[in-house]
KEKE-593257 format. One record per residue (C-alpha): y negated, x, z. Coordinates in steps of 0.5 Angstrom, whole numbers, padded with zeros to 4 digits, always signed. Layout:
BEGIN
YXZ ...
***
This chain:
BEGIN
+0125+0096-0010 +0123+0094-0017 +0129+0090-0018 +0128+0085-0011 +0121+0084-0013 +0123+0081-0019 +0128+0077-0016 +0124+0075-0010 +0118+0073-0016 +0123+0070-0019 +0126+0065-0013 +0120+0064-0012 +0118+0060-0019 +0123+0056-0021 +0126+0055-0013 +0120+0054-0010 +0116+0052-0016 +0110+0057-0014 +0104+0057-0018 +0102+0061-0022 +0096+0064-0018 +0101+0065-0012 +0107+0069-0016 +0101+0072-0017 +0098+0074-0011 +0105+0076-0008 +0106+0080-0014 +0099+0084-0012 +0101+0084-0004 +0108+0087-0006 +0106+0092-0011 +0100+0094-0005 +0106+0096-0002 +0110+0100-0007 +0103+0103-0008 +0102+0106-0001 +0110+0107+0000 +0109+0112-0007 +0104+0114-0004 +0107+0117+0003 +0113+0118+0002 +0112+0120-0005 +0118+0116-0008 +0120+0108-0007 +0125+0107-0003 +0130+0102-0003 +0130+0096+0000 +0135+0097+0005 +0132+0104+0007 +0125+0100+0010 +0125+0100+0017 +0121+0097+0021 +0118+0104+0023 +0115+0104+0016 +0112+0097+0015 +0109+0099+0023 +0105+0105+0019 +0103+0101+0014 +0100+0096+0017 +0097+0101+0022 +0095+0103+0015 +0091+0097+0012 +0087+0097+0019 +0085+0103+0018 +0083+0102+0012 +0078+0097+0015 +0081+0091+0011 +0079+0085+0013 +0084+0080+0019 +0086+0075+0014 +0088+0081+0008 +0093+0084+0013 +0095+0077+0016 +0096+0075+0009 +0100+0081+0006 +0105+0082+0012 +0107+0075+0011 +0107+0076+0006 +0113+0081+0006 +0116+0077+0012 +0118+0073+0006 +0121+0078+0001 +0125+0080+0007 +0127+0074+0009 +0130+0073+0001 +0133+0081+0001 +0136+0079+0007 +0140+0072+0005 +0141+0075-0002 +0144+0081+0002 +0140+0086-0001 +0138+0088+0006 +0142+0088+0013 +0136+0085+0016 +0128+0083+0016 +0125+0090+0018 +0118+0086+0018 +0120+0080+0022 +0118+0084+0029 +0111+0085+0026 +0105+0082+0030 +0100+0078+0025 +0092+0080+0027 +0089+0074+0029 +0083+0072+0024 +0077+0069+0026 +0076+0063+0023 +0070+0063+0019 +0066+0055+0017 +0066+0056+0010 +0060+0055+0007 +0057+0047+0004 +0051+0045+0000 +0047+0039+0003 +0046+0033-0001 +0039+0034-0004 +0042+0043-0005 +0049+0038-0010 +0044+0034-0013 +0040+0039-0016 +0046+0043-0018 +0049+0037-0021 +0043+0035-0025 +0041+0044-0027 +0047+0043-0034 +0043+0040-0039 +0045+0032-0042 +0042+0034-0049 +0048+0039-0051 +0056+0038-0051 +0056+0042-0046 +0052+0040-0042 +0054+0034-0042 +0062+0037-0040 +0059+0043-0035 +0056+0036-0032 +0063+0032-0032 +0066+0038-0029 +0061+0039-0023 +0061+0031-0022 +0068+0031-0021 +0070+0038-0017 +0064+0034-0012 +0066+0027-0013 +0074+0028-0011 +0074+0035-0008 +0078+0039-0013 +0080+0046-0013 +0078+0050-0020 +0086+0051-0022 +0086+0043-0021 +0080+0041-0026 +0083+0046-0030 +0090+0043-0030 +0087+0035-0032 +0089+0032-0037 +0087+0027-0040 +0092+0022-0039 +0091+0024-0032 +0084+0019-0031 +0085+0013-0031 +0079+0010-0032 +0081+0002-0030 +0083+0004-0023 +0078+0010-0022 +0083+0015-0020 +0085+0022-0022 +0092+0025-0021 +0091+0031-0019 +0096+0037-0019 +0095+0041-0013 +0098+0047-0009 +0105+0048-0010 +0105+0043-0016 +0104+0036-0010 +0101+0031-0014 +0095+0026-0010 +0091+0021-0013 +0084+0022-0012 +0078+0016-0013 +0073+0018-0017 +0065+0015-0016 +0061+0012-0020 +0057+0018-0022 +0062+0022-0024 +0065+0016-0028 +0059+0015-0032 +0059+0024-0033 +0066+0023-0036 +0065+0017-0041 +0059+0021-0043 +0063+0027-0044 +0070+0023-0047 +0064+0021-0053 +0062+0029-0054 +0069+0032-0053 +0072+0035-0060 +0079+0037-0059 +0082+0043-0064 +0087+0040-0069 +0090+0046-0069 +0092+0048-0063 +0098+0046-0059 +0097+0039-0055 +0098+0042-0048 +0091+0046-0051 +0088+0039-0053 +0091+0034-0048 +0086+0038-0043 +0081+0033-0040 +0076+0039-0040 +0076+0044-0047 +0071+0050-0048 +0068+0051-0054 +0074+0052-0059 +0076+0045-0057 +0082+0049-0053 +0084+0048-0046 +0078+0051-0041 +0080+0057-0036 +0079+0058-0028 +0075+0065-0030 +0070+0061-0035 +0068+0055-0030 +0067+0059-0025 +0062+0063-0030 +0059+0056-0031 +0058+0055-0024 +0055+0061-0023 +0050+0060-0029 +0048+0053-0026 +0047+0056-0019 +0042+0061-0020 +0039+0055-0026 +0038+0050-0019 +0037+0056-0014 +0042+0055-0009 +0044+0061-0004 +0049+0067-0008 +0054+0065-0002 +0055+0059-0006 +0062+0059-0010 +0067+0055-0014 +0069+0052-0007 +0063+0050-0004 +0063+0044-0008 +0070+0043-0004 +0068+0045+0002 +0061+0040+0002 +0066+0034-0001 +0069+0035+0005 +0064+0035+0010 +0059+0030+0008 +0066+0026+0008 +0066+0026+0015 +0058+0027+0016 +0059+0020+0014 +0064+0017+0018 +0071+0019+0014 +0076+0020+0019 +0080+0027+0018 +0087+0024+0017 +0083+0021+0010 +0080+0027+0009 +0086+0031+0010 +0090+0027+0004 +0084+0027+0000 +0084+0034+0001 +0091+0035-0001 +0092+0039+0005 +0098+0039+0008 +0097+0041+0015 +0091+0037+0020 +0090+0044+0022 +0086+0046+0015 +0083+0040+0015 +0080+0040+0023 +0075+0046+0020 +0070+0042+0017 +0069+0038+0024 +0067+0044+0027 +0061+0045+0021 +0059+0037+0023 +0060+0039+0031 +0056+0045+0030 +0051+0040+0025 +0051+0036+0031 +0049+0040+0036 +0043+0043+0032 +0040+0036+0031 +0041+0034+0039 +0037+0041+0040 +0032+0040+0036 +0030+0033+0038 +0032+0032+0045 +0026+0034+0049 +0032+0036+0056 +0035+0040+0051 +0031+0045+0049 +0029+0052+0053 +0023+0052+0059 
***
């Protein structure tokens, strides 16, 4: 099984140009299931000897195990799509996992900050330190065009155009969108961009980064979110407060605003409306609590 797993993680990388983070979150998936195999049968089998039987005790297992609906949703997805690949490269006579049943998930509405809780994060980086003044670009930006962490990350210079006010970001599955970049996040960059000290030493995809830590080399996903987490506690925001909650409030006062949702979807980069629609159940919710409050029919005798 070793060896298809390699091949599937493989296909993955260069057919489908999978990013990194998700080559890496099959990997985990794949390799939980080796884990449990081992685990119960005392050996892995191979490939053509998993049935649908075991992939059933498997799942059961995880649900006993007490992981969440979407864990386990995702996971056997996930092995929907290594045996569909065993299976076209005759690894396999047949896909043992396409008869399982996918636990419905609740969906969650994800957590966002109001106006007045985003300007004092984007002001708790001081504007007196190099970094400061970097920790404030990165934070107007994430805010100001809705990105995700792995694609602050991936910002090149050369990716701003400064004329025109946009970014070309690179986002899931390596899709490029462009994104328009407000006036405060434009003034934090320039003033970042006055600050910024490459390594001359290190090779220029390190230098080429927008955004360069400490040594002048490109900034890593684990190290912006220790910097937010730092600047969350400065500005005493919830600890629910994460990397994607900048997203998440983009997002939402977007359409507080009067955005509609198919804008909002391309800013976003989402492929389907579908992921998009959460963010009108948070402003209805919004909505609702406001009528409540002040509708003097609406509240309870």
């Amino acid at each position: 099984m070793h060896a298809a797993v390699d091949r599937f993680l493989n296909a993955l990388r260069i057919e489908r140009n999978a990013s990194p983070l998700t080559i890496k979150s099959y990997a985990d998936d794949l390799a939980h299931l080796q884990e449990f195999l081992e685990q119960h049968r005392g050996t892995i089998p191979d490939v053509r000897e998993i049935d649908v039987s075991l992939l059933r005790r498997y799942a059961a297992w995880l649900h006993e195990c007490g992981y969440a609906r979407s864990t386990i949703a995702r996971r056997l997805a996930c092995l929907r799509s290594f045996f569909r690949f065993c299976q076209r490269e005759g690894l396999c006579d047949s896909n043992p996992a396409r008869p399982l049943r996918t636990p419905r998930a609740g969906r969650t509405l994800p957590h966002f900050l109001t106006t007045d809780e985003v300007g004092r994060l984007l002001l708790a980086p001081p504007a007196t330190t190099p970094a400061g003044l970097r920790d404030r670009a990165i934070l107007e930006t994430m805010y100001s065009a809705g990105l995700r962490v792995a694609e602050v990350v991936a910002l090149n210079v050369d990716h701003w155009d400064r004329a025109a006010g946009i970014l070309r970001v690179h986002g899931k599955g390596r899709r490029e969108r462009i994104a328009p970049v407000g006036s405060y996040a434009t003034q934090a960059l320039n003033r970042w961009m006055e600050v910024r000290q490459p390594d001359p030493k290190a090779p220029p995809e390190q230098t080429a980064a927008l955004f360069l830590n400490r040594f002048g080399r490109r900034l890593s996903t684990r190290s912006i979110g220790r910097m937010l987490e730092k600047h969350i506690r400065t500005a005493g925001l919830s600890a629910r407060t994460s990397p994607h909650t900048l997203r998440h409030s983009f997002a939402t006062h977007l359409l507080d605003g009067g955005a509609d949702l198919r804008s909002v979807q391309e800013l976003l980069g989402h492929q389907s409306l579908t992921t998009t629609q959460i963010y009108t159940h948070i402003s209805t919710r919004r909505l609702r609590e406001t009528y409540e409050q002040a509708h003097p029919h609406a509240q309870a005798g």
